[in-house]
N, C-alpha and C positions, 0 to 999 in steps of 0.2 A: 421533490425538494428542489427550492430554485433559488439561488441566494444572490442577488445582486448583491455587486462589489462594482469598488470606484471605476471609471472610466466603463472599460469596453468589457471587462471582465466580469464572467458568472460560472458561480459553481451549480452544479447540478447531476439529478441522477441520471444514469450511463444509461443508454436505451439500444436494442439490438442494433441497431444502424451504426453507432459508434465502434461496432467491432474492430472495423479495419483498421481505421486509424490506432487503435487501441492495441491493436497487433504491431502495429509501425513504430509506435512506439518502443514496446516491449521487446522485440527481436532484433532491434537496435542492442539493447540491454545482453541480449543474448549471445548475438555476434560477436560482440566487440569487448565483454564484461564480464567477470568473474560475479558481478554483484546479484545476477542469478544464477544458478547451479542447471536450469535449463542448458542445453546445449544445441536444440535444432528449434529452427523457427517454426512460431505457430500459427497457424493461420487465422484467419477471423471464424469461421466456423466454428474454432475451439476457445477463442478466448468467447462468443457468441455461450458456449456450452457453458463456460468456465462462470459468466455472468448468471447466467440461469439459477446456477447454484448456490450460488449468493445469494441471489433474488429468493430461492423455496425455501434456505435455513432465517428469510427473513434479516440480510444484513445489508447493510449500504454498501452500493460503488457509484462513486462520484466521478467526474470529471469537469475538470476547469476548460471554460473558452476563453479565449481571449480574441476579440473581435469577429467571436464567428467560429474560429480555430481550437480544436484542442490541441491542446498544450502538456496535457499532466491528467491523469487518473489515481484515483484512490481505493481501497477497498476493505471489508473487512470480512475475514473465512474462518469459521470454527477454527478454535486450538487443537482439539484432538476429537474422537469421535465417541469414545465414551459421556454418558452421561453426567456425571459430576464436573465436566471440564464446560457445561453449559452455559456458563456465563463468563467464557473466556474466551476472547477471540486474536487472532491474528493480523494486525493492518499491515499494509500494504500500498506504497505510492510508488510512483512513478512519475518522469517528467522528461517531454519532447527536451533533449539534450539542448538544442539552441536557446531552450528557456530556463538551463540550471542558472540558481544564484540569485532569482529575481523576482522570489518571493511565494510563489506559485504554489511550493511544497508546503510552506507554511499556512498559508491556506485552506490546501486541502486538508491537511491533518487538522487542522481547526473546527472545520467542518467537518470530517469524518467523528471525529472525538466527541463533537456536538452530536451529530445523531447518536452513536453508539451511547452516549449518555440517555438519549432518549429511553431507547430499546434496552434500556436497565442490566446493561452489559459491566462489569464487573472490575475485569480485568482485560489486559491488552497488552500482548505482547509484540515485539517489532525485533525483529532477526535481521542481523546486517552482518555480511561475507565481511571481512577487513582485511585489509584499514578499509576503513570510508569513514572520515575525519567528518563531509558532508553531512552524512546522513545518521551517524554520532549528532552531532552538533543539532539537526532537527528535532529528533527524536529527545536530547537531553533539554531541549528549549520547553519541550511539553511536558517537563516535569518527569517523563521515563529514564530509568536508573538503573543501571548494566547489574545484571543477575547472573548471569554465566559468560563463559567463555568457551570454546568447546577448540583444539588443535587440529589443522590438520583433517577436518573431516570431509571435505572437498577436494576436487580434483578435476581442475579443468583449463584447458589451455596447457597443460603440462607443469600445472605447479600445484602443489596444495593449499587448499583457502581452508583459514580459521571462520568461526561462526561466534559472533557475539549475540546475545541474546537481552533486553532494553527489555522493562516492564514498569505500565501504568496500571495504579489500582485506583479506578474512578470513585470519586468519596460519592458517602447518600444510597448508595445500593446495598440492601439487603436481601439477600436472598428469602 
């Protein structure tokens, strides 16, 4: 998948060479962020592993360039690993910090939402640690509508993070 976009910018699917940056990304997130529950950084080897997996249940991870540069990844991982949760998955983005706010997120969700329509995925749920007013405001842009709230179930940096929990039900899919 290769989606040209205005100027410099394309989205496309994540290919093992992209690990590292894709780790640089991410343990940014980790270091410095309650917004993942991760706590030690991970290397490209394992985010390498992590794409694999994606890749054999058959779901998209994308990443945006912008002149060459990634900038932001996306992705989508089973909801649970029982059977019946089969047509429900998990997204997931990200985005190099120096390019929050400039449109990059929207994008990708765009594009991920597109294929995962492909692939006659169902449902889509998106977990976001709070606050993150940002990533609220993303996720309610694409039509996903807060389903839970869960307190307190986090614990990182020495404080406890809540979990909200956003759910899109893709129309046109029948099981």
């Amino acid at each position: 998948m290769v989606d040209k976009l205005p100027g410099d910018t394309v989205i496309r699917s994540a290919l093992p060479y992209d690990a590292e940056i894709i780790a640089h990304i991410y343990n940014h997130y980790i270091l410095n962020t309650v917004i993942t529950f991760e706590e030690q950084p991970v290397a490209a080897q394992e985010i390498t592993r992590r794409m694999a997996d994606v890749s054999s249940a058959q779901l998209p991870w994308l990443v945006v360039e912008l002149s060459g540069r990634i900038v932001g990844y996306a992705y989508a991982s089973p909801w649970k690993d029982r059977s019946a949760y089969r047509y429900t998955v998990e997204s997931t983005v990200y985005l190099d910090p120096a390019f929050l706010g400039a449109g990059f997120g929207s994008q990708l969700y765009e594009a991920l939402l597109a294929e995962l329509r492909l692939k006659k995925v169902h449902g889509v749920i998106g977990s976001i640690a709070l606050p993150n007013e940002a990533s609220i405001r993303l996720h309610e842009k694409f039509g996903f509508r807060k389903v839970a709230e869960f307190k307190e179930i986090g614990y990182k940096f020495g404080q406890w993070v809540d979990v909200g929990y956003w759910q899109l039900i893709l129309k046109g899919m029948d099981a």
